[in-house]
KEZAGU-211668 format. One line per field, with one value per residue (C-alpha): residue number from 1; x, y, z. Coordinates in nm, 3 decimals. Layout:
# residues N
pos	NUM;...
east	X;...
north	Y;...
up	Z;...
***
This chain:
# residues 156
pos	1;2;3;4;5;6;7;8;9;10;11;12;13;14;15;16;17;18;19;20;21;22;23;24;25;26;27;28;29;30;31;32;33;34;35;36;37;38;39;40;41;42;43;44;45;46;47;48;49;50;51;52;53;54;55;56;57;58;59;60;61;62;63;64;65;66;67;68;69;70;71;72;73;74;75;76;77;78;79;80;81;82;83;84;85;86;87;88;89;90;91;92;93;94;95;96;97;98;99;100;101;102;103;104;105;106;107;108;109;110;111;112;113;114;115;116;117;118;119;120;121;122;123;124;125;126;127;128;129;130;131;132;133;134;135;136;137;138;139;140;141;142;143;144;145;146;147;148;149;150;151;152;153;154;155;156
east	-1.456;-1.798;-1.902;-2.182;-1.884;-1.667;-1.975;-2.052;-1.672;-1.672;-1.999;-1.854;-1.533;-1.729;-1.958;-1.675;-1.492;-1.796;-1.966;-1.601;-1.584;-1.268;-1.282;-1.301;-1.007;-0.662;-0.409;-0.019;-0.020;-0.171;-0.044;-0.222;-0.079;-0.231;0.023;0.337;0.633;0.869;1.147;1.248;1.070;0.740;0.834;0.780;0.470;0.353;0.068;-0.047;-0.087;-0.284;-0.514;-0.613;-0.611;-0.896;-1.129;-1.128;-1.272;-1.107;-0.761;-0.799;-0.926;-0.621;-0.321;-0.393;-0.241;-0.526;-0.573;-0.453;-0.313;-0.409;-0.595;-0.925;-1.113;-1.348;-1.587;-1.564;-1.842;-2.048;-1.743;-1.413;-1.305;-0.995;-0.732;-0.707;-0.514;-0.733;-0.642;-0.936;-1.080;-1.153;-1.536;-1.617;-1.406;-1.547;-1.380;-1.125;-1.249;-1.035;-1.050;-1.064;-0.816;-0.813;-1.120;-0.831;-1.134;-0.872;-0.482;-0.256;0.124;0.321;0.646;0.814;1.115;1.303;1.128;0.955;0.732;0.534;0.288;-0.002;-0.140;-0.503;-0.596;-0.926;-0.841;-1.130;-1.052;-0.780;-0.817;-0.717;-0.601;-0.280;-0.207;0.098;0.179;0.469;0.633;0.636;0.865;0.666;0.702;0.357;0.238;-0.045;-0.140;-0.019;-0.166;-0.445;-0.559;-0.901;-1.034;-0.975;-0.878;-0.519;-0.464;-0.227
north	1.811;1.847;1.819;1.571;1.300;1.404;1.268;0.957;0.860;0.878;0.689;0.421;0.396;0.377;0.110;-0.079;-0.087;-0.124;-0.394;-0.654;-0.849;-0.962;-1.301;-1.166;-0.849;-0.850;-0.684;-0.657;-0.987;-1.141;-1.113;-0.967;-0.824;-0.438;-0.366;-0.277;-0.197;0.036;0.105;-0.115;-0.483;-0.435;-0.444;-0.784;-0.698;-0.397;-0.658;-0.809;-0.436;-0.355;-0.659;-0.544;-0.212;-0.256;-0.540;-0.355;-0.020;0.037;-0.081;0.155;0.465;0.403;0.290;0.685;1.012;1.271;1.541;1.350;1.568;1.520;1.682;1.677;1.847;2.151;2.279;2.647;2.728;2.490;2.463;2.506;2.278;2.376;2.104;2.209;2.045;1.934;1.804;1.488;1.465;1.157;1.234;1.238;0.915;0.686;0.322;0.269;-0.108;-0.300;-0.267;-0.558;-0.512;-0.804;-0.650;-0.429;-0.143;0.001;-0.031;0.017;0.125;0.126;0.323;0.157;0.386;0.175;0.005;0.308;0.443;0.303;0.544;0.359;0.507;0.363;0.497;0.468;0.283;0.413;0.806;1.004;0.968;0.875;0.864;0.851;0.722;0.753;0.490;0.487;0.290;0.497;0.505;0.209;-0.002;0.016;0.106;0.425;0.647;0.982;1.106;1.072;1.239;1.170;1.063;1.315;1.432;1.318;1.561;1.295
up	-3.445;-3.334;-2.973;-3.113;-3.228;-2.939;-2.720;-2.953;-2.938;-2.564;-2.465;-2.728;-2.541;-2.206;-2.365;-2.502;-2.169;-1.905;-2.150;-2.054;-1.803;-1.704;-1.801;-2.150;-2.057;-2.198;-2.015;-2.114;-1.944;-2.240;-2.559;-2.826;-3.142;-3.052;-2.810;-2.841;-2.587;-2.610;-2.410;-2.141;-2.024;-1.814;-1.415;-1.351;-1.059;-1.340;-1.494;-1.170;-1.017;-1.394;-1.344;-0.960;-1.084;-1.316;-1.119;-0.756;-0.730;-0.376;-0.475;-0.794;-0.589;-0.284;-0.626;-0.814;-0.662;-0.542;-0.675;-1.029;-1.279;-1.632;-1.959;-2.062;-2.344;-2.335;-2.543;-2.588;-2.809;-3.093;-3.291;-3.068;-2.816;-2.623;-2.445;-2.073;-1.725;-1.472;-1.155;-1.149;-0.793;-0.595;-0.511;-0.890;-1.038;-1.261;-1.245;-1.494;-1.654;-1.863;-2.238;-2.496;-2.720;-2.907;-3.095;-3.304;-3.227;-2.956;-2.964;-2.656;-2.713;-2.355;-2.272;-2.042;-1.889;-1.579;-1.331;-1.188;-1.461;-1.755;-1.946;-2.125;-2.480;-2.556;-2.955;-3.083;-3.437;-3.639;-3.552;-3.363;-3.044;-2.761;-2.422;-2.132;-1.821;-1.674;-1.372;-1.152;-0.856;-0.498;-0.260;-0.051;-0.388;-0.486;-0.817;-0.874;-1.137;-1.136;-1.425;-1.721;-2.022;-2.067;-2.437;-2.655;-3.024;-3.065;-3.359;-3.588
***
């Protein structure tokens, strides 16, 4: 895939989520017929934490685990990109925002394994890709997010 659509995909998926404001958000809270859950029953304090999560910048930055592993893409010359880890730093986050999935542009499938860990798949519907975010419960009984896979070719 070219780094051209790679870019155009991206800035839509930033447009799409910074252009929602939460009045107009759905989170697992709400139902909407473009997420599914598998596995176990969402923690019962998992969608409150999701909702702060996504509306307060200093709640999100203090809820993920620094440095926070994860995946992004890189482009290794006009026509190769190449799937790498990263470890994402605090100094350079950007503010997760809530998505609007009741558009059917983006679907959501959550894994929900116990009461300590729920990983979150967001899918682009009109190409493959997509993203992860993997949150689990500490040891104080808070919830954070240990790790994320930034947008990215999912190869299906």
């Amino acid at each position: 895939m070219s780094r051209i659509t790679l870019l155009f995909i991206s800035s839509l998926l930033f447009a799409a989520c910074r252009g929602r404001n939460a009045s107009s958000s759905n989170t697992p809270a709400q139902s909407d017929q473009t997420t599914q859950v598998q596995g176990d029953q969402l923690p019962p304090d998992f969608n409150e934490f999701y909702e702060k999560f996504h509306a307060d910048s200093l709640y999100q930055v203090a809820h993920i685990s620094w440095p926070l592993q994860g995946l992004t893409t890189v482009q290794l010359d006009s026509t190769r990109q190449e799937k790498q880890a990263i470890y994402w730093e605090k100094a350079n986050w950007r503010m997760h925002r809530p998505v609007n999935f009741s558009s059917g542009e983006f679907q959501r499938k959550l894994q929900v394994l116990g009461d300590e860990l729920v990983v979150e798949h967001i899918s682009y519907a009109a190409a493959n890709f997509g993203l992860e975010r993997r949150f689990v419960r500490s040891n104080q009984g808070e919830w954070e997010l240990i790790y994320y896979a930034d947008m990215q070719e999912t190869g299906q």
